[in-house]
Structure formats: structure tokens, C-alpha cells
C-alpha positions as CSV (number, residue, x, y, z in Angstrom):
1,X,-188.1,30.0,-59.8
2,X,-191.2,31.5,-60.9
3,X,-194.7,32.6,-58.9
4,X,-198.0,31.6,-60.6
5,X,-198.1,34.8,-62.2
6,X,-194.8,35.1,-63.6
7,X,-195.4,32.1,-65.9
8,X,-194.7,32.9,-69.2
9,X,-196.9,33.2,-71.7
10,X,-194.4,33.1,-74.1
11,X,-192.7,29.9,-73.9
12,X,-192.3,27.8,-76.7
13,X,-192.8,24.4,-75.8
14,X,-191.1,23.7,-79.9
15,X,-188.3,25.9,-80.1
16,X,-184.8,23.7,-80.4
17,X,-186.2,20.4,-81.3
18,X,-186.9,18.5,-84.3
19,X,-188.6,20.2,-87.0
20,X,-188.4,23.3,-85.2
21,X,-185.0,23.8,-85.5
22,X,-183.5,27.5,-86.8
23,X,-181.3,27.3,-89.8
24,X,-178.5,28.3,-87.1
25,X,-179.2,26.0,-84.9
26,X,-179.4,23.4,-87.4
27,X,-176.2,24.5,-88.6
28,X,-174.9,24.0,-85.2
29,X,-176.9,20.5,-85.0
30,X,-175.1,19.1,-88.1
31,X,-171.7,20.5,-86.6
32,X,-172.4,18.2,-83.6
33,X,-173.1,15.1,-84.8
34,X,-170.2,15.0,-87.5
35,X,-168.0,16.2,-84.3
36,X,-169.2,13.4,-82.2
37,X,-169.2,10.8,-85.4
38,X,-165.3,12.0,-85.7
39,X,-165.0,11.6,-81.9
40,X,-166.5,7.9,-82.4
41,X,-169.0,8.9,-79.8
42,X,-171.8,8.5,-82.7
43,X,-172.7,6.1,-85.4
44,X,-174.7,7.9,-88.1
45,X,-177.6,5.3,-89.6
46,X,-177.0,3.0,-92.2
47,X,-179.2,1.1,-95.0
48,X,-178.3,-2.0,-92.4
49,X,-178.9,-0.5,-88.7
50,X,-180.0,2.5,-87.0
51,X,-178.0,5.3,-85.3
52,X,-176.4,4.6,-82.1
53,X,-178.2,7.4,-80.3
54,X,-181.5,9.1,-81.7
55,X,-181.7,12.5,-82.9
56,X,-184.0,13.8,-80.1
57,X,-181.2,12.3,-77.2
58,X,-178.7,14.4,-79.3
59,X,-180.5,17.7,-79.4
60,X,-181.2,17.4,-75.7
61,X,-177.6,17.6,-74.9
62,X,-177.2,20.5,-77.4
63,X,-180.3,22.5,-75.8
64,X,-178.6,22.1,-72.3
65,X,-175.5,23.7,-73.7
66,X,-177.2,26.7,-75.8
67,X,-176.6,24.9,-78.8
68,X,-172.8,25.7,-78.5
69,X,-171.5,22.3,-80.2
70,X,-168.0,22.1,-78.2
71,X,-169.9,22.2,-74.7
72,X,-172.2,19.9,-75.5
73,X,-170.1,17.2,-77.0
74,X,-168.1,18.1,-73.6
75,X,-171.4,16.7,-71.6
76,X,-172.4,14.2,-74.2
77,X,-168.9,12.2,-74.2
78,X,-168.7,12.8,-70.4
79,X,-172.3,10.7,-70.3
80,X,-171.1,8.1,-72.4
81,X,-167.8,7.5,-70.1
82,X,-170.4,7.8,-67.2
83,X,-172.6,5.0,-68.7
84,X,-169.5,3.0,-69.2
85,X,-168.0,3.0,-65.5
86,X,-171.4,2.1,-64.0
87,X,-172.7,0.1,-66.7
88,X,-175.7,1.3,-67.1
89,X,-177.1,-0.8,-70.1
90,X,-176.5,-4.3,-68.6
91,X,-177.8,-2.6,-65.0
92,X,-181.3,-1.3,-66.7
93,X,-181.4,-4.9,-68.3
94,X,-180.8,-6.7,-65.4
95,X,-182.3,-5.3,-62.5
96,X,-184.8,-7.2,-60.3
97,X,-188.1,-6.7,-61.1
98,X,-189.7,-6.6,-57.7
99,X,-186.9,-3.9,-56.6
100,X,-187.3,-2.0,-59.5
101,X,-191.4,-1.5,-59.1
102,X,-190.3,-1.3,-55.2
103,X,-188.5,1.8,-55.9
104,X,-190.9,3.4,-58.3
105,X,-192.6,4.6,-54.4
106,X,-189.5,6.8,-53.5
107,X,-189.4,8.7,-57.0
108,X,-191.4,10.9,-59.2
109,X,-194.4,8.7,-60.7
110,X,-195.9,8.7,-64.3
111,X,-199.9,9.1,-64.0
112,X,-200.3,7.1,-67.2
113,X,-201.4,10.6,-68.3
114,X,-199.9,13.2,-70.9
115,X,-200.5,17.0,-70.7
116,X,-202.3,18.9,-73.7
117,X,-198.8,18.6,-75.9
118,X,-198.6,15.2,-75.3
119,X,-195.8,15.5,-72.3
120,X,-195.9,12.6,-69.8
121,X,-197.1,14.2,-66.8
122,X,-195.6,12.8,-63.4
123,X,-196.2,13.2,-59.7
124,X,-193.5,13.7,-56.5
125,X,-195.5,13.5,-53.3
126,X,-192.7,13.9,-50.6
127,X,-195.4,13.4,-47.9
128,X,-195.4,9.7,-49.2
129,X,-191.8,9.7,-48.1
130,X,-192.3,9.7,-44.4
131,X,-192.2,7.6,-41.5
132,X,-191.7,3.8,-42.4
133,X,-191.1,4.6,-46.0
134,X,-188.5,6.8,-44.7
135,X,-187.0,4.4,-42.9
136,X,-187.0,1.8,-45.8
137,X,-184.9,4.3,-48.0
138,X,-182.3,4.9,-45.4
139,X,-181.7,1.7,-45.0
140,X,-180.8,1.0,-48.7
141,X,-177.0,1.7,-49.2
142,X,-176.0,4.3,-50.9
143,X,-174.7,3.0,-54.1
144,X,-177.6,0.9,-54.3
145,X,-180.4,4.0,-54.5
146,X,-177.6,5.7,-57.0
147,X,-178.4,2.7,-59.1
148,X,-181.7,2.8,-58.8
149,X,-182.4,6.5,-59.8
150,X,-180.5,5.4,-63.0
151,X,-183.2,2.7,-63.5
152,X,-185.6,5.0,-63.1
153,X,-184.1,7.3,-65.6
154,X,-183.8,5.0,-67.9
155,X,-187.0,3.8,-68.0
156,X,-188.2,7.1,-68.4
157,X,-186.2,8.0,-71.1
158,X,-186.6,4.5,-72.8
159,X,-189.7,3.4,-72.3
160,X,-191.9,6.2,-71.0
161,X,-191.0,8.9,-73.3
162,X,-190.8,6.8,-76.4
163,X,-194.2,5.3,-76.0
164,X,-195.7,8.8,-75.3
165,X,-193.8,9.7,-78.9
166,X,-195.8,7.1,-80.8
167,X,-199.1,8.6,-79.2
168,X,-201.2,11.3,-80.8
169,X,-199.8,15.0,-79.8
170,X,-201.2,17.9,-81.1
171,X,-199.7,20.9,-82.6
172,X,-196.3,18.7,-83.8
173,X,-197.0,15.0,-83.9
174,X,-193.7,14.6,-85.9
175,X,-192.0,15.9,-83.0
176,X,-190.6,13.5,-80.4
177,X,-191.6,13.8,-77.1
178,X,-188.5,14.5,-74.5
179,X,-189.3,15.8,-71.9
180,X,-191.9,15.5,-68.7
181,X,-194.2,17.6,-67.0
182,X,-194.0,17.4,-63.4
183,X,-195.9,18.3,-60.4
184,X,-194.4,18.1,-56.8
185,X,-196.1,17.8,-53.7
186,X,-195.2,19.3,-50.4
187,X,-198.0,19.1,-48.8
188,X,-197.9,17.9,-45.2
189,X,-194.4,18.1,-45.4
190,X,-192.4,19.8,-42.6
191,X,-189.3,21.3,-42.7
192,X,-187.7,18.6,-40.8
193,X,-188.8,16.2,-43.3
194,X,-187.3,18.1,-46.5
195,X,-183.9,18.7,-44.3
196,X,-184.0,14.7,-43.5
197,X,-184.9,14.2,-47.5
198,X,-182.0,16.7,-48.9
199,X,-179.3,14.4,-49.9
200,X,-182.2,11.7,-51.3
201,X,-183.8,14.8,-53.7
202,X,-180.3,16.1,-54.4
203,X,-178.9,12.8,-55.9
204,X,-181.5,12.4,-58.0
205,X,-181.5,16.1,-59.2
206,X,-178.2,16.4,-60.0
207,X,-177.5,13.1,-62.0
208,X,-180.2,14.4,-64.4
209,X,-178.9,17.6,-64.9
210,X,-175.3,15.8,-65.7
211,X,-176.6,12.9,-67.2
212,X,-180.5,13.0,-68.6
213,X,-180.6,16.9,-69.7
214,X,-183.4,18.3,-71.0
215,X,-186.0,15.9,-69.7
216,X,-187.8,18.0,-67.6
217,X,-190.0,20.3,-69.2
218,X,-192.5,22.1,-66.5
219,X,-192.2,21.8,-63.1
220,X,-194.8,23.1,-60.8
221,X,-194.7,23.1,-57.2
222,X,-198.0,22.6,-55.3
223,X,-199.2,22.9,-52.1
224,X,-195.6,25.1,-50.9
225,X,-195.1,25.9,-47.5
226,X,-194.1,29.2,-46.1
227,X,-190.7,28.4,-45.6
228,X,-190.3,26.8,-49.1
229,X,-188.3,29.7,-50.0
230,X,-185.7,28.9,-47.1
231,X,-185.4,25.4,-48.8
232,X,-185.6,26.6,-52.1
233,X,-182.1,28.4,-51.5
234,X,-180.9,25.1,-50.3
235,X,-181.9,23.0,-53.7
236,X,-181.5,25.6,-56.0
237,X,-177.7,25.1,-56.6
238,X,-178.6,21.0,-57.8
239,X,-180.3,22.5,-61.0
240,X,-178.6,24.6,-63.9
241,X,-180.4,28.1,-64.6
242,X,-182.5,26.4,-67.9
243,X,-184.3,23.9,-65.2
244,X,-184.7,26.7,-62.4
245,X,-186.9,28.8,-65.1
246,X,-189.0,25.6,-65.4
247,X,-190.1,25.8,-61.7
248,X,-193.4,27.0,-61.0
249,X,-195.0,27.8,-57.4
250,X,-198.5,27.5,-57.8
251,X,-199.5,27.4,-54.2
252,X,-202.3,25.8,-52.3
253,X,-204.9,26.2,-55.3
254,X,-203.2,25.0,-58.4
255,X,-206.4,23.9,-60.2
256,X,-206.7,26.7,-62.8
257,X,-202.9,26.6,-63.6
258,X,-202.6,23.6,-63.8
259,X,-205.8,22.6,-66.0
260,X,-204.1,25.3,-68.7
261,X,-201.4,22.8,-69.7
262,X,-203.6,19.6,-68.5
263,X,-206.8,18.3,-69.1
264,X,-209.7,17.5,-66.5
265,X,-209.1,13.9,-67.3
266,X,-205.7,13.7,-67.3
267,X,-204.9,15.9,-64.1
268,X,-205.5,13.9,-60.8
269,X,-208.6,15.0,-58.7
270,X,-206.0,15.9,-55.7
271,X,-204.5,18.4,-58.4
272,X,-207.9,19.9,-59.5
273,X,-208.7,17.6,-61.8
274,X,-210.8,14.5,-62.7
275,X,-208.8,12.0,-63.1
276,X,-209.1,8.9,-59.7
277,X,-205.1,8.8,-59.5
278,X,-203.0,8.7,-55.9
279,X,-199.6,8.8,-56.0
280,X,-199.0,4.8,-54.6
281,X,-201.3,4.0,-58.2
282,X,-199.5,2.2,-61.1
283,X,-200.4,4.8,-64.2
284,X,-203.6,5.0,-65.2
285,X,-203.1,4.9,-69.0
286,X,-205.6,6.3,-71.0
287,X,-207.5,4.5,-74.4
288,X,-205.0,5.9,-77.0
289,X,-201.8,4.0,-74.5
290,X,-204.0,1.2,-73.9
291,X,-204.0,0.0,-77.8
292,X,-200.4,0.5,-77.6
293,X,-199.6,-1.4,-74.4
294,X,-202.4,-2.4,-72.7
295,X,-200.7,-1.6,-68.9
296,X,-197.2,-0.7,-68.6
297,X,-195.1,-4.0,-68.0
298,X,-193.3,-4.7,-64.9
299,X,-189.8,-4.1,-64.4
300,X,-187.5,-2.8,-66.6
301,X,-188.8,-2.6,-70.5
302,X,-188.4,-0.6,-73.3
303,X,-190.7,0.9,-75.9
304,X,-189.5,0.2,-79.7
305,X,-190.9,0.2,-82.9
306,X,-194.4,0.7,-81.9
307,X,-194.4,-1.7,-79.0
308,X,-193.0,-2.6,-75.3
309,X,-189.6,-5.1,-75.3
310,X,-187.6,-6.1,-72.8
311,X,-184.0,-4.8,-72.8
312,X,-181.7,-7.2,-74.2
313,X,-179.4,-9.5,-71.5
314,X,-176.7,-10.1,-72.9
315,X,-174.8,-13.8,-72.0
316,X,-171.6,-12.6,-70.4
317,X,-174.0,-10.5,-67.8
318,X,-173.8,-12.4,-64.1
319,X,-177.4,-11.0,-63.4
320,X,-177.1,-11.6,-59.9
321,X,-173.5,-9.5,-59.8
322,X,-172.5,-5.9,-59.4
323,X,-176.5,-5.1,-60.2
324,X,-177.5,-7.6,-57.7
325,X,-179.4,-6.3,-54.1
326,X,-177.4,-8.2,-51.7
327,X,-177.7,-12.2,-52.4
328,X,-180.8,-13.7,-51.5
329,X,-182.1,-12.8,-47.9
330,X,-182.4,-9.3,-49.5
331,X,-184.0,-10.4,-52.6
332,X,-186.7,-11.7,-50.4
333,X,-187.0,-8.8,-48.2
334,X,-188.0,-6.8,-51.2
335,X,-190.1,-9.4,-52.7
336,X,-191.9,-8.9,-48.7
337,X,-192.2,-5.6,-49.1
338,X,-193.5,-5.9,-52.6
339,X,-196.3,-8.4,-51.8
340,X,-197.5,-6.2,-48.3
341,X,-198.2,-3.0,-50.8
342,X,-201.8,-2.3,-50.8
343,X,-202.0,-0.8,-54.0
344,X,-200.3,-2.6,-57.2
């Protein structure tokens, strides 16, 4: 964890990913990808179809593990058997719509906005989390908020960062985009509420550092209490050392921090910035996005090729089975919930 001052100035946002790659850690790039076409975990592209992973999934596995080929092929195989036993392609296909926009309120939001590299830039305000909307995710069993954080994950990884790829980013446009910026919130939030919140923050953190690594890229804290050091030795453990030096405190005046790495327009006015965003907003896309997708769809979609898709449902999937919410009375309750949001 780093203050506002100890940010470094250093950093390169480039370093370990495509076209920025050493000739040693190239070396170690090839090595991985023949060990893990051996291993059958990878299909190489053909003249007839594409590889069975993308080149900028691969090296995100390989930068979590300090580009030491064995480890990563350790983590990358372990995914793989991971998305297997909880099927995650035919859940992320088949997920209710209305449940999967429900829960888009209880996780880290996309502002529709990208930082000056091009980074999606997303918002956490755990504040929103309180009260009735406290009560709400409590109530959802276990298993089922598991699922959705892998929904959510998903979509981030197939849809969000993809489409922010095929957008203009300066400084390396031929470099794919995989990773988000993100800012957390704690304002008005009381100790009580982040104790309450601990096993809700620590499921999500923990299934992307096993299973999504590599997809956070800045994160700043904002607005931190004075005991946010007592609950930062609590959280800590959830991250490996590469995503705790991505944590910034910037404190109860993060304007001019965070307007380095984000324009005015981009950076919501709460933030110090100019853009009319509030976390219960769907993103507020800007022009560039807009020719590509007009709004982002609703539910779960993927971006491909230059445009949005929905994932592919495949015939032997029972829709309404294991990636079902509980028959129909709790279909409707969520489609209830949906319809009394004021903000869509």
C-alpha cells in the first residue's frame, strides 16, 4: 500500500505486455505457450480458427508469476480446471439478465470512461452497500454471489476490456488493454460496515487474484478513514504483493492525483472531475464507445471482432439449471427489485 506521495513516478504502465516484451521475457513467453500447447491447455491459431485463449490472457498469467513459465502454467491449468468444475462458460451465457444488471449494484462499476492510457476506469462505493442493499446481499446464498462475481468477471474481461482494446489509446494502440483502473470509495463508511462487508469484499478479491490475474492495474483509495489502516491489515492477506503495490491512498482530496492518470471528462465530478456520473449510473460511454456500441447491452455479452455478441448457448445447456436463481418466485423477486431501481 502506498500514500499519495509514494506513487511512483516510475511505473511502466507497458512493461511485460505485447510489444513491450524483453527478448527474455519473450523467450520465457514462447516457453509457455509451447509448454501449455504440450500440456493441451492451449491451441495455437490456425489458417481455419483462432487460438483457444488470446495472447494478452496468456501474458497476464505469466506477469502474475514473474514471468517464471512453470508457475504460471501452474495457475493457468489450475484456472482452466477451475472453469471446468463451475462451468463458467455455459454460467456467463446463461445467466438471467435482470439478476445479472441486479448485481452490477454490489460490485465495482465501469464509468463508461477510460483513463489517459485507455484503461477502463471503475468505481467501488461501499457506502452504496448499506442498509437495505445490505440486507438484499445477505440474503443471496452463498454459492449464488460466488457465481455472480464470476459473471461479473467475465464480463469484464470479455466484454469490457476488449471493447476498450478496439478504442483509440495513446502511447501503444497495438497494445491490448488488460487491465482496469479503479477507485474505491469509503466514504461514510464506518468500521462496523467494512467488518459486516469483509467476507463479501474478500470473495471477490481473492477469486481474481486466483482466477483473473493481472486485471487490476491502479487502485486508489479515496476518501479513507482514520482507521483504514486497522482494516487494511485485515484485507491485505486477500491480494498477492504485485496488486498491494497497485494500492493508492489518496485521502479526502484526490482531485489532483487522480486528474494525472484521468481526464476532467472522464473522472466523475464526486472524484474531482467533470464528468455527471454516480455510482447507481449505467456507464456513461463517451463518443469514441458510442460508434462502437451505442450503450452497453444488457446482460451478459461479449465484445468480438469490432462489435458486441451475445455469448453462445449452447443446446445441451438447461438455462434454468445449476445457473438458475431459485425457480420462478425468485426470478420474479429480482425482476421486482429490478423494475423499483431509480436509476437504469
Amino acid at each position: 500500500m502506498n500514500s499519495d506521495h509514494q506513487r511512483s513516478s516510475t511505473y511502466d504502465l507497458l512493461a511485460g505486455h505485447l510489444g513491450h516484451l524483453s527478448e527474455e521475457q519473450l523467450k520465457f513467453f514462447n516457453a509457455f505457450k509451447d509448454n501449455l500447447a504440450k500440456s493441451a491447455l492451449y491451441r495455437p491459431p490456425t489458417d481455419a480458427e483462432h487460438a483457444s485463449h488470446d495472447e494478452a490472457t496468456l501474458l497476464r498469467f505469466l506477469r502474475a508469476r514473474h514471468f517464471d513459465p512453470a508457475k504460471a502454467q501452474k495457475q493457468f491449468a489450475d484456472t482452466e480446471a477451475w472453469r471446468m468444475e463451475h462451468e463458467v462458460d455455459r454460467l456467463y451465457a446463461t445467466f438471467d439478465s435482470v439478476e445479472f444488471e441486479r448485481a452490477k449494484h454490489f460490485y465495482p462499476r465501469w464509468t463508461g470512461r477510460r483513463d489517459k492510457h485507455g484503461v477502463p476506469v471503475y468505481v467501488y462505493r461501499l457506502a452504496s452497500l448499506t442498509g437495505p442493499m445490505h440486507k438484499e446481499l445477505t440474503s443471496v446464498p452463498t454459492e449464488r454471489r460466488y457465481q455472480r462475481i464470476v459473471a461479473l468477471w467475465e464480463f469484464m474481461t470479455r466484454f469490457t476490456l476488449p471493447l476498450c482494446s478496439a478504442l483509440p489509446h495513446p502511447g501503444a494502440p497495438e497494445t491490448p488493454i488488460s487491465a482496469v483502473t479503479s477507485i474505491i470509495d469509503l466514504a461514510d463508511v464506518s468500521l462496523g460496515t467494512m467488518w459486516s462487508l469483509r467476507h463479501h469484499l474478500q470473495q471477490a478479491s481473492e477469486l481474481a487474484t486466483a482466477h483473473y490475474p493481472e486485471t487490476l492495474h491502479t487502485i486508489a483509495v479515496v476518501n479513507a478513514p482514520s482507521f483504514f489502516p486497522t482494516v487494511w491489515g485485515w484485507i491485505k492477506a486477500w491480494f498477492d504483493e504485485g496488486t498491494r503495490n497497485k494500492v493508492h491512498v489518496l485521502g479526502k482530496n484526490p482531485g489532483p492525483t487522480l486528474r494525472g492518470i484521468i481526464e476532467p471528462q472522464d473522472l466523475p465530478r464526486a472524484y474531482g472531475g467533470e464528468l455527471e456520473w454516480m455510482f447507481e449510473d449505467e456507464p456513461a460511454l463517451d463518443e469514441p464507445a458510442k460508434k462502437l456500441v451505442d450503450a452497453v447491452p444488457k446482460g451478459p455479452i461479449l465484445f468480438v471482432d469490432g462489435q458486441a455478441v451475445r455469448p453462445e448457448v449452447l443446446p445441451e445447456w438447461n438455462v434454468n439449471g445449476v445457473n438458475g436463481i431459485g425457480g420462478e418466485e425468485e426470478q420474479n423477486k429480482e425482476r421486482g427489485r429490478a423494475s423499483g431501481e431509480s436509476r437504469n
